[in-house]
C-alpha positions in Angstrom: 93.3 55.8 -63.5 92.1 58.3 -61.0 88.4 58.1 -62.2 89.2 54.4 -61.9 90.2 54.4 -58.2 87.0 57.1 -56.9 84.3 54.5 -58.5 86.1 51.8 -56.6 86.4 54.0 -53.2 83.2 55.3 -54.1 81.2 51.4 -54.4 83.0 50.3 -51.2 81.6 53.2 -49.3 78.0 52.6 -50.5 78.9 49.0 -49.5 79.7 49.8 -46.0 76.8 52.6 -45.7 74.3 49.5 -46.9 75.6 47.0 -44.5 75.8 49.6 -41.3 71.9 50.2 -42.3 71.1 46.6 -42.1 72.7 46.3 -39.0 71.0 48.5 -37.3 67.9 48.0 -38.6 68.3 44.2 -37.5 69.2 45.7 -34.0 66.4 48.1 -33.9 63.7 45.3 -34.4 65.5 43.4 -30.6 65.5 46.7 -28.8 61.8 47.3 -29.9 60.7 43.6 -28.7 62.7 43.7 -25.2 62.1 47.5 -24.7 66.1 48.5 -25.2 67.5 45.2 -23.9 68.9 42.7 -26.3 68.7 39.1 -25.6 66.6 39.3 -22.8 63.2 37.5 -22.7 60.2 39.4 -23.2 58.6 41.1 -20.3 55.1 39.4 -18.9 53.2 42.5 -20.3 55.1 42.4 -23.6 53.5 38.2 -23.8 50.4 39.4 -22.7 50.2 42.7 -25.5 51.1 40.1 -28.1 49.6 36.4 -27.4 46.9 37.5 -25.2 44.0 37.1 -27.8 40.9 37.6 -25.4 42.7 39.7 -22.9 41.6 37.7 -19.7 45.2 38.8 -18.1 46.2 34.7 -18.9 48.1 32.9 -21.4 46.4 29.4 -22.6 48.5 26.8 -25.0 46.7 27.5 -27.9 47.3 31.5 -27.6 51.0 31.0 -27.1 53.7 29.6 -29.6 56.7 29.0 -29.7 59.1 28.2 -26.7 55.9 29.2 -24.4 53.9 26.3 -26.3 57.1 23.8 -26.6 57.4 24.2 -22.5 53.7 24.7 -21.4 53.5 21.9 -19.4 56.6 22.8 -17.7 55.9 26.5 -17.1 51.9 25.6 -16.1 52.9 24.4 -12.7 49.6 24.2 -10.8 48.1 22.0 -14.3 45.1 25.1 -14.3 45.7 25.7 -18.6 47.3 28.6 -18.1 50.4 30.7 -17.3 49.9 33.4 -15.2 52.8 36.3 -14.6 54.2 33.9 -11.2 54.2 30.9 -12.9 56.2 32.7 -16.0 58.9 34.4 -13.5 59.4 31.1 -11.3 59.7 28.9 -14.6 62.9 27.8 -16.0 64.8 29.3 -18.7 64.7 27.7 -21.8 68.5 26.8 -23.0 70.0 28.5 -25.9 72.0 27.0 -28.7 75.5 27.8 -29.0 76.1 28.8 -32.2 78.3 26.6 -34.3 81.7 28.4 -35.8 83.1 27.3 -39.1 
């Protein structure tokens, strides 16, 4: 019985070492993107290091995707075919879902 019972204690420990791991290796990749700062939006400099594809200091729709290219039109407020670092901090924040609980 007691051989019986370590396994056990012994496969729900592994469990919970597994599971911590992936938690924090979920968390890690955030903190990397947002420099430390979960759930915040990416930084103009982080957009720029990242979608910028001919490094004129601009982002134009077809170097952005996803919310960026959803809302271009709506963050490009002087209509030029790009967003520039103003136009990005004056713009509106996209809404999140709410997460449905079951």
């Amino acid at each position: 019985m007691i051989p019986t019972f370590k396994l056990f204690a012994l496969g729900a420990l592994t469990c919970l070492v597994l599971g911590c791991s992936s938690q924090r290796n979920q968390t890690g990749n955030d903190s990397q993107r947002t420099d430390g700062q979960p759930g915040k939006p990416p930084s103009f400099a982080q957009l720029l290091e990242e979608m910028d594809s001919d490094h004129d200091g601009k982002l134009s729709q077809a170097e952005v995707s996803g919310p960026l290219q959803r809302d271009f039109v709506k963050i490009d407020s002087n209509a030029d075919g790009f967003i520039s670092q103003a136009e990005l901090d004056s713009a509106p924040r996209p809404q999140r879902e709410q997460s449905r609980r079951l």
